[in-house]
VMD Tcl script that draws the C-alpha trace (Angstrom):
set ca {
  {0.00 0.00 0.00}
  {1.16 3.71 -1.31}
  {2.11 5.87 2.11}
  {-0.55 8.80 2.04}
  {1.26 12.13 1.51}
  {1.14 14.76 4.61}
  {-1.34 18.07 4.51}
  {0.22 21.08 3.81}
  {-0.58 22.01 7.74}
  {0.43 18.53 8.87}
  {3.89 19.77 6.85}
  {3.95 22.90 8.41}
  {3.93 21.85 12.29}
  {6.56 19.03 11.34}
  {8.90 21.74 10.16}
  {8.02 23.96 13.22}
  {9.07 21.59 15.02}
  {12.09 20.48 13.81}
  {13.10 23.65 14.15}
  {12.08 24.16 17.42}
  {13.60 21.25 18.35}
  {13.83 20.79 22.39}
  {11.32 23.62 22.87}
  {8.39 22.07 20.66}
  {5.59 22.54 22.61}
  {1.67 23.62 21.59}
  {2.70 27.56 22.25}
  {5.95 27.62 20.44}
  {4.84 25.43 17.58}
  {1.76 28.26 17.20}
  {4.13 31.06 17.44}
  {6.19 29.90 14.96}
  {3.37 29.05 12.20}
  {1.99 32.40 13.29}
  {5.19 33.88 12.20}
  {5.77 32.25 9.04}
  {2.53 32.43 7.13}
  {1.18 35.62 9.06}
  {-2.26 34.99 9.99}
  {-4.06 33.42 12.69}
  {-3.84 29.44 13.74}
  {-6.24 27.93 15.99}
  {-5.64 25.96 19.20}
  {-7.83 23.68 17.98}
  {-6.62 23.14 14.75}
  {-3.35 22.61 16.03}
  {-3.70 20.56 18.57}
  {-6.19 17.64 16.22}
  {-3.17 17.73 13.87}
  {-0.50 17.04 16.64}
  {-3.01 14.31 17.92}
  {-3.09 12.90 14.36}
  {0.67 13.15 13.57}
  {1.31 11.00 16.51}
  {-1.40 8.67 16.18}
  {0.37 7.89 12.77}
  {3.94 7.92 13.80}
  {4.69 10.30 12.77}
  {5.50 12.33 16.40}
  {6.02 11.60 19.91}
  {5.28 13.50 22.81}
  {6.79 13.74 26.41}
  {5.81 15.73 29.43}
  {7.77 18.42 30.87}
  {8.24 19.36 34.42}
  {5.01 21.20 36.34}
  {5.75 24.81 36.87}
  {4.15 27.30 39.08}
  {4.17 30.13 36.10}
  {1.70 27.39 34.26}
  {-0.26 26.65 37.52}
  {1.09 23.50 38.27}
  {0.92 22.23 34.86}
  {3.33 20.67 32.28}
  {4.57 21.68 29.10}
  {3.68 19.26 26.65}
  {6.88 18.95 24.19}
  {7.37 16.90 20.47}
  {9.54 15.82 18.60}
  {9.43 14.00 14.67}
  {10.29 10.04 14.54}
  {12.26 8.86 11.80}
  {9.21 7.71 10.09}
  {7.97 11.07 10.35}
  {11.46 12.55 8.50}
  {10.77 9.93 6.00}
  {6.70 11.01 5.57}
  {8.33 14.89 4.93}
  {10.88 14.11 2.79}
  {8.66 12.12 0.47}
  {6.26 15.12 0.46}
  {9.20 17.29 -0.63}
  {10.70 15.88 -3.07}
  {6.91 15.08 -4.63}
  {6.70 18.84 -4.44}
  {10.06 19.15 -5.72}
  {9.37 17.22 -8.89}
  {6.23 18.87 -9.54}
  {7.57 22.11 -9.27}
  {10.44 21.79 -12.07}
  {9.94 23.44 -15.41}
  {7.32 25.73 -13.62}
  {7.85 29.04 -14.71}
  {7.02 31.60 -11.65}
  {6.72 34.33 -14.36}
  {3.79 32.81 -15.96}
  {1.98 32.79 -12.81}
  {2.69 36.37 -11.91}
  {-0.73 37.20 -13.53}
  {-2.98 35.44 -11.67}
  {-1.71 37.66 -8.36}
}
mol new
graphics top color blue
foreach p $ca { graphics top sphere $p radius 0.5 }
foreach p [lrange $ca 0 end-1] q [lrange $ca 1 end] { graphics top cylinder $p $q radius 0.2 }
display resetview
């Protein structure tokens, strides 16, 4: 059976938090994907992907230390599995292929 490719979103938080690395975590990731493709991303939506990703594999999660400044709660961190780094690098170089020959020019008039 064909791997399924990842959503553009699903994409997205991976690279967040890759980047991230050690400080992954539901606040950081949102920052980040705030930051990138400036406009708003909803707790919600964020946190069904991250549920999704690792319910494929595709992440794993770990629980920080409590902390008074959070009330007493932990921060909840992630991280990509290789399978994940596999899933993203298949979506890449998919997007990679498609992309060649594509002349940016010739879209410049449907902005």
């Amino acid at each position: 059976m064909k791997e399924k490719f990842l959503g553009e979103f699903e994409q997205m938080v991976m690279l967040a938090i890759l980047k991230l690395n050690d400080n992954a975590y539901g606040v950081s990731i949102r920052d980040m994907l705030i930051e990138a493709i400036d406009r708003d991303v909803s707790v919600g939506a964020l946190y069904t992907t991250l549920e999704r990703l690792e319910k494929k594999g595709l992440l794993t999660s770990s629980q920080g230390e409590a902390i008074a400044e959070r009330g007493g709660r932990a921060k909840k961190f992630y991280a990509v599995t290789g399978q994940g780094k596999q899933a993203l690098n298949r979506a890449k170089n998919a997007l990679d292929t498609l992309w060649q020959g594509v002349q940016l020019s010739k879209l410049a008039r449907y902005a």
